[in-house]
N, C-alpha and C positions, 0 to 999 in steps of 0.2 A: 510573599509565599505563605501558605495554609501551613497550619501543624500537621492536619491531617493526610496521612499516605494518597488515600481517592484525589483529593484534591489534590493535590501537587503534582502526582502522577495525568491527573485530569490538566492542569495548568502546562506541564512540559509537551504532551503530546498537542494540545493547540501551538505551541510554540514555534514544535519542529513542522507543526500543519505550515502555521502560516511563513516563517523561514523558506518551509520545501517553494511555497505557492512563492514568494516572490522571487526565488533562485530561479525556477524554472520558465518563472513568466522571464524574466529578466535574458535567462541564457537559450533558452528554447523556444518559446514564443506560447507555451500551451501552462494552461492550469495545472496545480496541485491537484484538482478533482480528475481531469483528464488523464493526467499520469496515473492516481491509485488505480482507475476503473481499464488502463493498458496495462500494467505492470499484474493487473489479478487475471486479468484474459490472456498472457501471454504465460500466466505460470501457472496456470489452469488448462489452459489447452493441451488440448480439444475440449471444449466446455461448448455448454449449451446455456440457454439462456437463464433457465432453472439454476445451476450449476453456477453461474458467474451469481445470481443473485444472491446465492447462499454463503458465496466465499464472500462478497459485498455485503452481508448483512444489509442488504436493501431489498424492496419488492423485485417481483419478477415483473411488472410493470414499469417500476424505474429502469429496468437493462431495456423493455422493450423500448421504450418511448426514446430512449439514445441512441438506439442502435441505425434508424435512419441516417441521421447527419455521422456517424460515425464510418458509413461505408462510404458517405460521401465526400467525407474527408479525406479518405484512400488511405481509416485504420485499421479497417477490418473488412473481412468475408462473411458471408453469410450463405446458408447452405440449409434446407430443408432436409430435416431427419426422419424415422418412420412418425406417424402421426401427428401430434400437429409441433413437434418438437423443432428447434432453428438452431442448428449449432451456431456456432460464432471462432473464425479462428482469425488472428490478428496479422497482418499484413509485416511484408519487410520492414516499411518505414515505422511501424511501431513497435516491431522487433528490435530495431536498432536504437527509436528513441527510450525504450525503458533500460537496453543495456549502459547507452553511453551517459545517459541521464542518471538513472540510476547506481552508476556507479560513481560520476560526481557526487549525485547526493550522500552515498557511504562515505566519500572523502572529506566532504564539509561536516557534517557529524561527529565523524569520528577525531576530525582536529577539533570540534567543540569538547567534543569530551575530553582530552588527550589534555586542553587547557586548564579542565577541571582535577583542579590536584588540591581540592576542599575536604578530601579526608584524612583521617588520620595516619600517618607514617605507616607505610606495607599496606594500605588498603587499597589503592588503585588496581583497577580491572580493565581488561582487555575489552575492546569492541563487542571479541569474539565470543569471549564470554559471557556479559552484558547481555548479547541479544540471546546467546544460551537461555542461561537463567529465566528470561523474561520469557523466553517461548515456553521452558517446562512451564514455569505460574498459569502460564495462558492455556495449557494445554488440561493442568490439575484443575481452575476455573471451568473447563469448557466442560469435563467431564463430570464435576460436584454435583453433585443434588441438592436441593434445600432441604433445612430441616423440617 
Protein backbone atom coordinates (compact mmCIF):
# COMPACT_ATOMS: atom_id res chain seq x y z
CA UNK A 1 0.00 0.00 0.00
CA UNK A 2 1.24 3.87 -0.81
CA UNK A 3 1.71 6.40 1.94
CA UNK A 4 -0.07 8.59 0.00
CA UNK A 5 -4.01 9.33 0.32
CA UNK A 6 -4.38 9.67 -4.15
CA UNK A 7 -2.75 6.51 -4.25
CA UNK A 8 -4.31 4.24 -1.82
CA UNK A 9 -7.64 5.77 -2.60
CA UNK A 10 -6.55 5.20 -6.28
CA UNK A 11 -5.33 1.51 -5.26
CA UNK A 12 -8.96 0.58 -3.44
CA UNK A 13 -11.12 1.79 -6.03
CA UNK A 14 -9.33 -0.53 -8.80
CA UNK A 15 -9.81 -3.24 -6.28
CA UNK A 16 -13.57 -2.88 -5.57
CA UNK A 17 -13.28 -2.40 -9.82
CA UNK A 18 -11.84 -5.51 -10.29
CA UNK A 19 -13.80 -7.53 -7.22
CA UNK A 20 -17.18 -5.91 -8.65
CA UNK A 21 -15.86 -7.21 -12.40
CA UNK A 22 -15.37 -10.73 -11.23
CA UNK A 23 -18.49 -11.07 -8.77
CA UNK A 24 -20.72 -10.04 -11.55
CA UNK A 25 -19.06 -11.87 -14.34
CA UNK A 26 -19.10 -14.83 -12.02
CA UNK A 27 -23.06 -14.37 -10.53
CA UNK A 28 -24.58 -12.56 -13.55
CA UNK A 29 -22.81 -13.15 -16.59
CA UNK A 30 -22.09 -9.30 -17.64
CA UNK A 31 -19.01 -7.04 -16.81
CA UNK A 32 -18.16 -4.53 -14.14
CA UNK A 33 -17.98 -1.90 -17.33
CA UNK A 34 -21.53 -3.02 -18.33
CA UNK A 35 -22.98 -2.75 -14.93
CA UNK A 36 -21.42 0.92 -14.18
CA UNK A 37 -22.75 2.27 -17.71
CA UNK A 38 -26.80 0.34 -16.58
CA UNK A 39 -26.55 1.31 -13.12
CA UNK A 40 -25.81 5.40 -14.52
CA UNK A 41 -28.60 4.97 -17.16
CA UNK A 42 -31.06 3.59 -14.94
CA UNK A 43 -30.32 6.46 -12.27
CA UNK A 44 -30.24 8.96 -14.69
CA UNK A 45 -33.19 8.32 -16.55
CA UNK A 46 -34.50 9.77 -18.66
CA UNK A 47 -31.03 10.67 -19.87
CA UNK A 48 -29.99 11.40 -23.25
CA UNK A 49 -26.88 10.63 -24.67
CA UNK A 50 -25.17 13.87 -23.73
CA UNK A 51 -26.45 13.43 -20.15
CA UNK A 52 -25.36 9.59 -19.68
CA UNK A 53 -21.81 10.85 -21.06
CA UNK A 54 -21.46 13.51 -18.42
CA UNK A 55 -22.50 11.35 -15.51
CA UNK A 56 -19.88 8.57 -17.30
CA UNK A 57 -17.24 11.06 -17.44
CA UNK A 58 -16.71 9.62 -20.96
CA UNK A 59 -17.28 11.09 -24.60
CA UNK A 60 -20.43 11.45 -26.03
CA UNK A 61 -19.04 9.12 -28.77
CA UNK A 62 -18.22 6.31 -26.24
CA UNK A 63 -22.35 6.19 -25.13
CA UNK A 64 -22.99 6.42 -28.95
CA UNK A 65 -20.78 3.70 -30.21
CA UNK A 66 -22.55 1.19 -27.33
CA UNK A 67 -25.59 2.07 -27.71
CA UNK A 68 -26.23 -0.32 -30.81
CA UNK A 69 -25.32 -3.61 -29.21
CA UNK A 70 -26.89 -2.31 -25.98
CA UNK A 71 -30.63 -2.22 -27.65
CA UNK A 72 -29.63 -5.34 -29.03
CA UNK A 73 -29.05 -6.87 -26.07
CA UNK A 74 -32.72 -5.92 -24.91
CA UNK A 75 -30.90 -3.13 -22.26
CA UNK A 76 -31.99 -0.38 -23.42
CA UNK A 77 -34.58 1.82 -25.58
CA UNK A 78 -33.74 4.37 -27.63
CA UNK A 79 -35.98 7.13 -28.62
CA UNK A 80 -35.33 10.39 -31.00
CA UNK A 81 -35.67 13.63 -29.10
CA UNK A 82 -36.25 17.23 -30.64
CA UNK A 83 -33.19 17.70 -32.92
CA UNK A 84 -30.54 15.52 -33.35
CA UNK A 85 -30.92 14.55 -29.54
CA UNK A 86 -31.38 10.24 -28.66
CA UNK A 87 -32.73 9.69 -25.35
CA UNK A 88 -31.76 6.36 -23.95
CA UNK A 89 -34.02 4.82 -21.15
CA UNK A 90 -33.01 1.26 -19.83
CA UNK A 91 -35.32 -1.65 -20.16
CA UNK A 92 -36.88 -4.11 -17.35
CA UNK A 93 -34.22 -6.52 -17.63
CA UNK A 94 -31.53 -3.90 -16.71
CA UNK A 95 -33.87 -2.35 -14.17
CA UNK A 96 -33.74 -5.44 -12.49
CA UNK A 97 -30.14 -6.47 -13.24
CA UNK A 98 -28.58 -2.99 -11.45
CA UNK A 99 -31.21 -3.59 -8.46
CA UNK A 100 -30.55 -7.30 -7.55
CA UNK A 101 -26.92 -6.96 -8.69
CA UNK A 102 -26.48 -3.98 -7.28
CA UNK A 103 -27.59 -4.72 -4.09
CA UNK A 104 -25.36 -7.84 -3.70
CA UNK A 105 -22.59 -5.77 -4.52
CA UNK A 106 -23.53 -3.25 -1.35
CA UNK A 107 -23.66 -6.61 0.71
CA UNK A 108 -20.10 -7.93 -0.34
CA UNK A 109 -18.60 -4.48 0.48
CA UNK A 110 -20.07 -3.57 3.16
CA UNK A 111 -19.11 -7.26 4.78
CA UNK A 112 -15.59 -6.27 3.47
CA UNK A 113 -15.60 -3.39 5.49
CA UNK A 114 -17.59 -4.64 8.35
CA UNK A 115 -14.29 -7.03 8.49
CA UNK A 116 -12.20 -4.15 8.69
CA UNK A 117 -11.79 -3.33 12.28
CA UNK A 118 -8.01 -1.80 11.62
CA UNK A 119 -8.81 1.29 13.47
CA UNK A 120 -8.39 2.40 16.49
CA UNK A 121 -11.05 1.55 19.34
CA UNK A 122 -14.55 3.85 18.70
CA UNK A 123 -13.30 4.63 15.17
CA UNK A 124 -15.44 2.18 13.03
CA UNK A 125 -18.13 3.77 10.60
CA UNK A 126 -21.08 2.83 9.04
CA UNK A 127 -21.48 1.83 5.35
CA UNK A 128 -23.84 4.65 5.56
CA UNK A 129 -21.76 6.98 6.55
CA UNK A 130 -18.65 6.05 4.69
CA UNK A 131 -20.36 6.66 1.39
CA UNK A 132 -21.89 10.06 3.12
CA UNK A 133 -18.60 11.53 3.72
CA UNK A 134 -17.03 10.32 0.60
CA UNK A 135 -19.98 11.79 -1.64
CA UNK A 136 -19.68 15.41 0.29
CA UNK A 137 -15.44 15.27 -0.51
CA UNK A 138 -16.74 14.25 -4.10
CA UNK A 139 -19.10 16.84 -4.24
CA UNK A 140 -16.58 19.94 -2.47
CA UNK A 141 -13.91 18.47 -5.33
CA UNK A 142 -16.37 18.71 -8.18
CA UNK A 143 -17.24 22.22 -7.13
CA UNK A 144 -13.28 23.71 -6.15
CA UNK A 145 -11.67 25.84 -8.42
CA UNK A 146 -7.93 25.70 -8.99
CA UNK A 147 -5.72 28.09 -7.72
Amino acid sequence: MAERLTVTLHELVAAMDAYADAYLQRHHGVSFNLFEFLAALVEESPVDITGLARCLRVSKAAVSKRVPSLVAGGWLITAHGPGRRVDLTPTAAAIELVRSAGGELEGEFAAVFAEDAGGAAGTSVTIAALNERLSGLTRILEQKELP
